[in-house]
C-alpha positions in Angstrom: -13.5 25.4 10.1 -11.9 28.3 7.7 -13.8 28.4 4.7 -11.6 29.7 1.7 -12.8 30.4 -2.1 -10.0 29.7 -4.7 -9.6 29.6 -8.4 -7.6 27.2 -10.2 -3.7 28.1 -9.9 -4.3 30.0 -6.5 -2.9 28.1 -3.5 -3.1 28.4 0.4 -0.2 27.9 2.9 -0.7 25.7 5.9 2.1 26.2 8.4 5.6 26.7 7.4 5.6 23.9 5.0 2.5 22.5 3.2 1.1 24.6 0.1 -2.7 23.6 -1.2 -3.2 24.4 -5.1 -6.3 24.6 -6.8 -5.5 22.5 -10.3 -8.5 22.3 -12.0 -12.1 22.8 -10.9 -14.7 20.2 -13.6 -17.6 18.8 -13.8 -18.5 19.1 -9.7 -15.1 17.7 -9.4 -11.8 19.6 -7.6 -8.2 18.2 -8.5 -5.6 19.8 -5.7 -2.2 19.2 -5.4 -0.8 19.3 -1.8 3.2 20.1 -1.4 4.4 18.5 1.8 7.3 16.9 3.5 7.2 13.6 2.8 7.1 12.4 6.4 3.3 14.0 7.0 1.2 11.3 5.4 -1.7 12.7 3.0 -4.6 10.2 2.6 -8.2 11.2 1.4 -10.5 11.1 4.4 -12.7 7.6 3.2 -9.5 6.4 3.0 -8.2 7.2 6.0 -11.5 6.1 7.8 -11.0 2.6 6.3 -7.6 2.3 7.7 -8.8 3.5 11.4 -11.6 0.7 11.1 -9.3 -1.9 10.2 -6.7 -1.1 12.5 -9.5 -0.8 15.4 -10.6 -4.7 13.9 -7.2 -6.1 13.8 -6.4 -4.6 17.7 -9.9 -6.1 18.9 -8.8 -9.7 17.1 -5.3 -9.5 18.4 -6.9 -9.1 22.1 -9.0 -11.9 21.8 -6.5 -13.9 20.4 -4.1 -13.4 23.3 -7.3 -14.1 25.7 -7.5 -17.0 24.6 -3.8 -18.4 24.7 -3.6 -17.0 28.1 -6.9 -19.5 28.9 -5.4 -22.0 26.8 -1.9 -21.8 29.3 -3.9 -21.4 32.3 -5.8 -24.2 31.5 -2.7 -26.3 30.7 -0.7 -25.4 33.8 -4.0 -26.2 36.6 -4.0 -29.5 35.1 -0.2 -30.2 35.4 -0.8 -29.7 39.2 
């Protein structure tokens, strides 16, 4: 991990194409502004997390869920024979 020291209104370059400022530091508290394409998606990392979990939820649901209608079918077509 790079460790870098800023002051509000300096700013750090990330590739060719996303710029980090420093807006205001207060009260234990941070505010940056990030400048980046707007097809790279920017999300604060407890938010991020809670999308992975639900995501990782809704796959495990929709596996089950298809589990069971394939029973459900198999079930149906031994007893048509």
């Amino acid at each position: 991990m790079l460790v870098l020291t800023r002051r509000p209104g300096e700013k750090i370059k990330i590739g060719n194409n996303i710029v980090v400022s420093v807006l205001e530091i207060e009260g234990g508290y941070i505010k940056l502004g990030v400048e980046a394409p707007k097809d790279i998606s920017i999300l604060r990392m407890e938010v991020f997390e809670k999308i992975q979990k639900e995501n990782i939820e809704s796959a495990s649901k929709d596996i089950r869920d298809i589990a069971d209608a394939a029973a459900l079918i198999k079930k149906k077509f031994s007893r048509s024979k």
